[in-house]
N, C-alpha and C positions, 0 to 999 in steps of 0.2 A: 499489596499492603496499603492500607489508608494509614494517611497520616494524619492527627490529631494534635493540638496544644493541651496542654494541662491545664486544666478550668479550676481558678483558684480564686479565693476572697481576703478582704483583709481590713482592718475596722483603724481606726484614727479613734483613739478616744484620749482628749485634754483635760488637764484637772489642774489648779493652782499651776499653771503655767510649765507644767510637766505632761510626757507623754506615757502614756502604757504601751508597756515592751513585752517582750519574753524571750529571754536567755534561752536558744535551745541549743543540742548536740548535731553537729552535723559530720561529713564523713574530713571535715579538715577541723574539728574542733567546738568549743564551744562558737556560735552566733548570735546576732542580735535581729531580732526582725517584730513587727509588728504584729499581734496577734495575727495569725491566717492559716488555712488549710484549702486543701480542694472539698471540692464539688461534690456531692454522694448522689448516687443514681435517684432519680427523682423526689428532688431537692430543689426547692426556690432557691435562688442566689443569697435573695435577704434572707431566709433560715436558715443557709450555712454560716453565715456571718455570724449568726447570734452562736449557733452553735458550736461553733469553733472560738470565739471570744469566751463564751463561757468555760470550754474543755481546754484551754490553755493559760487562761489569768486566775479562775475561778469568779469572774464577774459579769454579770448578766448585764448584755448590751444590748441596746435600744438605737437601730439603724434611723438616722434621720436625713442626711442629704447622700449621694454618691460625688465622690471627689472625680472619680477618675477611671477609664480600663486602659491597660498598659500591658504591652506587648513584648517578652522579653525573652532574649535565648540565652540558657545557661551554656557557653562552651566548656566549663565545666564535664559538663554531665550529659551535654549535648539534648537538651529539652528546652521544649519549647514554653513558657507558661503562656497565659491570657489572666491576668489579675483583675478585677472589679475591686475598688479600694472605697470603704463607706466609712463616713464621719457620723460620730453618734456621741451617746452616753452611756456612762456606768451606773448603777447601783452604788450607795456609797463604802459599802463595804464587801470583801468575798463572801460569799455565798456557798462557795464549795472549795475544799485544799486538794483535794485529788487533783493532780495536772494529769495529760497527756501524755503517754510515752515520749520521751526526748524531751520532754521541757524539763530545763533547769529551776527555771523561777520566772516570776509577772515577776518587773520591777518597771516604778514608773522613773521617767529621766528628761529631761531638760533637751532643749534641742540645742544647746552647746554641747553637751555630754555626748548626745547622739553626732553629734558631727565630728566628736575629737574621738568616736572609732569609728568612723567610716571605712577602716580594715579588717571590720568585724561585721557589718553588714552584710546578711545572706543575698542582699540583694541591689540592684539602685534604685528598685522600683519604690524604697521605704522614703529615703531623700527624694526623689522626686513628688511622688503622692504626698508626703509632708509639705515641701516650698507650693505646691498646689492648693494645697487645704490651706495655708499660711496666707497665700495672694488672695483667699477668696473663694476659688474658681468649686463650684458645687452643681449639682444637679439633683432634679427632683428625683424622687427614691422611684417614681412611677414609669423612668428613662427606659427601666430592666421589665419587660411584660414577660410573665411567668403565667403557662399555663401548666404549669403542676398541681394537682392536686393533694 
């Protein structure tokens, strides 16, 4: 058996001092987490981003720096992820209302809000890749060399 992580993306996008979220279903309940999905077989990193931002807020994001990759084991579920987390922008308004299976809703939220359910968080990777994006800490989008076609 080979062992593998789960190759997943997940975008930071700020607006009037609020962040974009998405309310999804998971198998303990509703969560909160940062737009994200995995990786689809040959697929750039930065066009899962977009793709997955757009098929769970309905707003088409435009990747500009990478925050961060973060290394994380669900003992949950006993999986391993590998998340790439990109700081970008939105469109001013949605684009499309079809969500994703399992999303709830985009809703945008404050990082006080986000922090007063931190018992709702699918993950830590959201709070951390946030106080990262917060301090600063970015890298140029060209860190991730993608030879996908």
């Amino acid at each position: 058996m080979i062992w593998k992580p789960n190759v997943t993306v997940a975008s930071i996008v700020e607006l009037d001092g609020k962040f974009l979220m998405v309310e999804e279903e998971s198998p303990v309940g509703p969560v909160l987490n940062q737009p994200a999905g995995h990786l689809d077989p040959n697929e750039s990193m930065e066009n899962a981003v977009i793709r997955e931002t757009l098929e769970e807020t309905g707003y088409h994001f435009t990747p500009e720096v990478i925050i961060g990759s973060y290394l994380w084991h669900n003992t949950d579920n006993e999986t391993t992820y590998y998340r790439s987390t990109y700081a970008g922008s939105v469109c001013n308004k949605e684009v499309s209302t079809e969500l994703d299976e399992g999303i709830i809703r985009a809703l945008w939220m404050s990082l006080d809000e986000i922090k007063a359910n931190t018992d709702r968080l699918r993950s830590p990777i959201i709070l951390e890749s946030l106080n990262d994006y917060l301090s600063g800490v970015s890298y140029p989008l060209s860190i991730i060399k993608s030879y996908i076609k």
